[in-house]
LOKOLLUM-523225 format. One record per residue (C-alpha): residue in three letters; x, y, z negated. Coordinates in pm, 1 decimal. Each point is the difference from the previous one (the first is absolute). Layout:
BEGIN
[ALA; [X; Y; Z]]
...
END
This chain:
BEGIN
[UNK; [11462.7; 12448.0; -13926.7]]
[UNK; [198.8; -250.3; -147.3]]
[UNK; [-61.4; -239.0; -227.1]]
[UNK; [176.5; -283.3; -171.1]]
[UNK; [-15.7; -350.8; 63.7]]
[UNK; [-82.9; -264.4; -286.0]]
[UNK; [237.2; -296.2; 29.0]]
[UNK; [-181.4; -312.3; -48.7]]
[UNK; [128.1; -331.1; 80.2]]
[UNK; [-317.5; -249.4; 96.2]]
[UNK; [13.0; -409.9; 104.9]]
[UNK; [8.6; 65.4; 366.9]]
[UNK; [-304.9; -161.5; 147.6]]
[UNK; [-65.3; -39.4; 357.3]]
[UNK; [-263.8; 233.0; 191.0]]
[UNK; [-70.3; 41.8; 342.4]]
[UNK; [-59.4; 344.9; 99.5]]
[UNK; [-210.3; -114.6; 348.7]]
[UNK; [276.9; -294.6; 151.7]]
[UNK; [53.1; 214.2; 301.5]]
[UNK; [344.0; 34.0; 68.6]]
[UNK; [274.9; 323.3; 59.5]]
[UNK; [177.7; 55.5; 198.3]]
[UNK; [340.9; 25.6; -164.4]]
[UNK; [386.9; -25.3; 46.8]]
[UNK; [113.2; -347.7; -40.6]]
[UNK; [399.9; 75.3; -166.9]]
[UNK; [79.9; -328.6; 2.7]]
[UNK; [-23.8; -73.3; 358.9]]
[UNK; [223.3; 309.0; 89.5]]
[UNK; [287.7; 45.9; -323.8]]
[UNK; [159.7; -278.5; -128.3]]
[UNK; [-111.5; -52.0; -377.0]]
[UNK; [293.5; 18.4; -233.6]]
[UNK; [-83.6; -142.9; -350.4]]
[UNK; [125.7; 276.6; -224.4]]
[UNK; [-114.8; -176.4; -330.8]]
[UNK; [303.1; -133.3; -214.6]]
[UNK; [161.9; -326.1; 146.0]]
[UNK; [56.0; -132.8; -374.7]]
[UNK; [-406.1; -56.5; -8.0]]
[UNK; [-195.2; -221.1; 191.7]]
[UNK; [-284.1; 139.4; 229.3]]
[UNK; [-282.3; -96.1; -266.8]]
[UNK; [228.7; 143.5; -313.2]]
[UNK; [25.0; 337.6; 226.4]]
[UNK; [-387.2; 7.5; 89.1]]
[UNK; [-76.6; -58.2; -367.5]]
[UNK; [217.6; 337.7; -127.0]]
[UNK; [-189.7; 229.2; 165.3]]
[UNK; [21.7; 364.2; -94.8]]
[UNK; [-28.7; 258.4; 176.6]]
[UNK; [156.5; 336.1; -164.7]]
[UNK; [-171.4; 387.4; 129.2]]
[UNK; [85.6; 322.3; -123.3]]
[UNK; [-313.2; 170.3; -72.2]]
[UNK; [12.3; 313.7; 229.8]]
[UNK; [25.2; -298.4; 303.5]]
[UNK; [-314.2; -143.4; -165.4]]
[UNK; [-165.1; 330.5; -47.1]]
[UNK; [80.7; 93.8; 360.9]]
[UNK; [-169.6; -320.7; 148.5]]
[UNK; [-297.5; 87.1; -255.0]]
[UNK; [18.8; 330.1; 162.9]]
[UNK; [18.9; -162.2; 349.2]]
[UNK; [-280.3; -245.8; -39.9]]
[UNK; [-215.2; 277.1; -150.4]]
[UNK; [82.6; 208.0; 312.3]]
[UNK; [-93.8; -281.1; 258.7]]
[UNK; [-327.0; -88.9; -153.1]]
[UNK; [-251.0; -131.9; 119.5]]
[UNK; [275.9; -196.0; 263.7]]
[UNK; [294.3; -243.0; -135.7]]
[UNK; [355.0; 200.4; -7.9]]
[UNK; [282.4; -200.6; 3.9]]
[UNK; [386.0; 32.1; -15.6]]
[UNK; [344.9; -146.1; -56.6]]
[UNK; [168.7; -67.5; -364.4]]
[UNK; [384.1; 3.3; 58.9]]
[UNK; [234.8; -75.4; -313.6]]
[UNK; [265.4; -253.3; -98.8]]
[UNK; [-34.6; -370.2; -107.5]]
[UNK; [79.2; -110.9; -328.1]]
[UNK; [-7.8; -335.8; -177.5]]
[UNK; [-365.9; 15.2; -111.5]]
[UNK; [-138.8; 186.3; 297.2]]
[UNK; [58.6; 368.0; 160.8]]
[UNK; [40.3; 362.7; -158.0]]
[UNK; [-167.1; 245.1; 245.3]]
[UNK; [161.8; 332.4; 54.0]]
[UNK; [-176.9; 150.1; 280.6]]
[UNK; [-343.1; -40.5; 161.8]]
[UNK; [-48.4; 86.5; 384.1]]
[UNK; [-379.8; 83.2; 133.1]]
[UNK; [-77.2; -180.4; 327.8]]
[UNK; [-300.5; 72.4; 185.7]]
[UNK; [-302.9; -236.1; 25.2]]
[UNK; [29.0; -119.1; 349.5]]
[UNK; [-338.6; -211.3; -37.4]]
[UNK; [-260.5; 198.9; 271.3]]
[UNK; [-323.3; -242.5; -48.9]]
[UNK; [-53.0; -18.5; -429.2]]
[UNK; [237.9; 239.6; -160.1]]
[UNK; [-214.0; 4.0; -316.9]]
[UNK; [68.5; -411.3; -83.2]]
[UNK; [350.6; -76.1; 195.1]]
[UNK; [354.7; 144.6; 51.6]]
[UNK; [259.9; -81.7; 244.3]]
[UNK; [337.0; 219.5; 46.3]]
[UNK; [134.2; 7.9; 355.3]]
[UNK; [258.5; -225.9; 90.7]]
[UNK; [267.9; 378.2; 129.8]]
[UNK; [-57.7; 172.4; -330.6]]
[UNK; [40.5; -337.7; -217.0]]
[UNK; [337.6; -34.5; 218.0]]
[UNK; [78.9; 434.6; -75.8]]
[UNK; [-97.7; -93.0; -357.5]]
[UNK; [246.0; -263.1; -11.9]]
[UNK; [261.2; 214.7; 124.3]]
[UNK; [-21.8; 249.8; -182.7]]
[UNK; [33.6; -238.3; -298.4]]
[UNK; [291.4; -179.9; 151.4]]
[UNK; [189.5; 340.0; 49.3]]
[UNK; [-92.6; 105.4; -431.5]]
[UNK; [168.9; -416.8; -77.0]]
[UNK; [-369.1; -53.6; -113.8]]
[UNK; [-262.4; -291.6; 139.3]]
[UNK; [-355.4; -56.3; 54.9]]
[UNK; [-101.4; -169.9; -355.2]]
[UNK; [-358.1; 14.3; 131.5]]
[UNK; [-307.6; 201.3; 88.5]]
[UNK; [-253.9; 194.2; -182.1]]
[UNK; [-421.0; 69.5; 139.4]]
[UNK; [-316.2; 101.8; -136.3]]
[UNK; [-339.4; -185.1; -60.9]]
[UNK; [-250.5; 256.9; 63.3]]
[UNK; [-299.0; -18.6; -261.4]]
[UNK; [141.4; -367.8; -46.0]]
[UNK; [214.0; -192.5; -269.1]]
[UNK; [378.6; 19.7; -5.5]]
[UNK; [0.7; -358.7; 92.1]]
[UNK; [139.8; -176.0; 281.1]]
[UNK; [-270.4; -101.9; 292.5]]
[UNK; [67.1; -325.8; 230.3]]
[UNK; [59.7; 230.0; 285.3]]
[UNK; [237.2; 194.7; -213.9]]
[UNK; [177.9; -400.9; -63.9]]
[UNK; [-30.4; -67.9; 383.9]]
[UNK; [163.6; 313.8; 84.1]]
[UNK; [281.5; 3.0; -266.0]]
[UNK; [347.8; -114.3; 176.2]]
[UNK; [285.2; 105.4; -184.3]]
[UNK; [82.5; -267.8; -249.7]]
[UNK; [114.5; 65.0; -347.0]]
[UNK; [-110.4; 375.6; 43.3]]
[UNK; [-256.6; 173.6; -217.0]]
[UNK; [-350.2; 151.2; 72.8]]
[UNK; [-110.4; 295.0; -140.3]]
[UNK; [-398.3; 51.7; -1.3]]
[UNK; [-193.9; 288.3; -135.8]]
[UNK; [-347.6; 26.3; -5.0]]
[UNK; [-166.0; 312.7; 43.5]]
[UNK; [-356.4; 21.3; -135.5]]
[UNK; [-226.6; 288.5; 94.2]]
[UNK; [352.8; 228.9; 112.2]]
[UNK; [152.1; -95.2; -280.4]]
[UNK; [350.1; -271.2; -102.8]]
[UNK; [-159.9; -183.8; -216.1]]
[UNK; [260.1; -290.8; -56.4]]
[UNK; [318.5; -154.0; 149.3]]
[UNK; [119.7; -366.4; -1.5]]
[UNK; [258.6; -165.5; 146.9]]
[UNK; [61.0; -369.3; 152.7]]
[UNK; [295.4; -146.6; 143.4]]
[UNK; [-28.2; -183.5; 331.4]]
[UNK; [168.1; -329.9; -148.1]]
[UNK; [88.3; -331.4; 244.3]]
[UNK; [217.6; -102.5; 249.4]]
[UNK; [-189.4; 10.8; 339.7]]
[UNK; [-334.8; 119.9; 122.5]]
[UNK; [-125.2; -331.5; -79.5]]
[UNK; [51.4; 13.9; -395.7]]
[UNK; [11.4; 401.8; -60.2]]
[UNK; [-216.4; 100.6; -246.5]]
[UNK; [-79.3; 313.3; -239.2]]
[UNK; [130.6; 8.3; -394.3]]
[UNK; [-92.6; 288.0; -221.9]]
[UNK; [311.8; 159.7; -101.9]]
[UNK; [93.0; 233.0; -282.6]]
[UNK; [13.2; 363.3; 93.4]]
[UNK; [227.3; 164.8; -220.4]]
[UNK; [19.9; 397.9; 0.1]]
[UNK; [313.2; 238.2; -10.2]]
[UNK; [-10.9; 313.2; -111.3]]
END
């Protein structure tokens, strides 16, 4: 059954979830990163107008994803267009969970259906504007592994939490830096379309 997200937009704080890491795909080391954030800004302007705009059936379907996956993470791919103040998503792809050992507290997509994914957004003149997964009986809130793990620069991150079966509230951060070294999470505005 499915059943509507709250929006809420919460300070993100830093938790760790149990410091172990994932095993995840690492884009950077394979694509080359292409900026796609206005030229006419500077890297800190573009990481400080953040917004990240959804159609609601997308959100309701990753509601209806998370619901579907609980008690384990779900995960998937948000692929839109960039615009001055962030990305407008116009189609969400579901990728399996291809974490084995703790499904319920981590997500990792494999690296041949991240590359399929990418594709197949290629093909529709769309691009990855970032990644969506669930936080199983735990607060939309980034984690430090969730940080750690996070590799695609000036991209947004979707989390849902899921409490007792049920999406119980969505935020959204942009993964804001230059490097590895000084990447970090901003809340950003999450703006619905009808």
């Amino acid at each position: 059954m499915l059943t509507h997200c709250v929006e809420l937009l919460i300070p993100a704080v830093q938790s760790d979830e149990g410091g172990a890491s994932r095993q995840s795909f690492n884009a950077d080391q394979t694509f080359d990163y292409v900026d796609h954030s206005p030229k006419e800004h500077s890297a800190s302007q573009r990481d400080r107008m953040s917004l990240l705009r959804l159609p609601r059936a997308l959100l309701d379907g990753i509601c209806f994803h998370a619901e579907q996956q609980y008690p384990h993470e779900c995960c998937g791919v948000l692929l839109g267009t960039p615009n001055a103040d962030g990305w407008t998503v116009v189609d969400v792809v579901r990728a399996g969970n291809s974490v084995l050992d703790s499904p319920k507290n981590r997500y990792a997509i494999a690296p041949l259906e991240l590359v399929k994914i990418m594709r197949e957004a290629r093909s529709r003149n769309l691009e990855v504007a970032g990644f969506y997964h669930s936080h199983p009986d735990h607060p939309a809130m980034w984690s430090q592994t969730d940080l750690t793990e996070a590799h695609w620069l000036r991209c947004s991150y979707l989390i849902t939490e899921v409490s007792q079966g049920r999406a119980a509230a969505t935020n959204s951060f942009h993964l804001a830096g230059t490097s590895e070294e000084d990447k970090n999470f901003i809340p950003e505005t999450l703006e619905l379309l009808s």
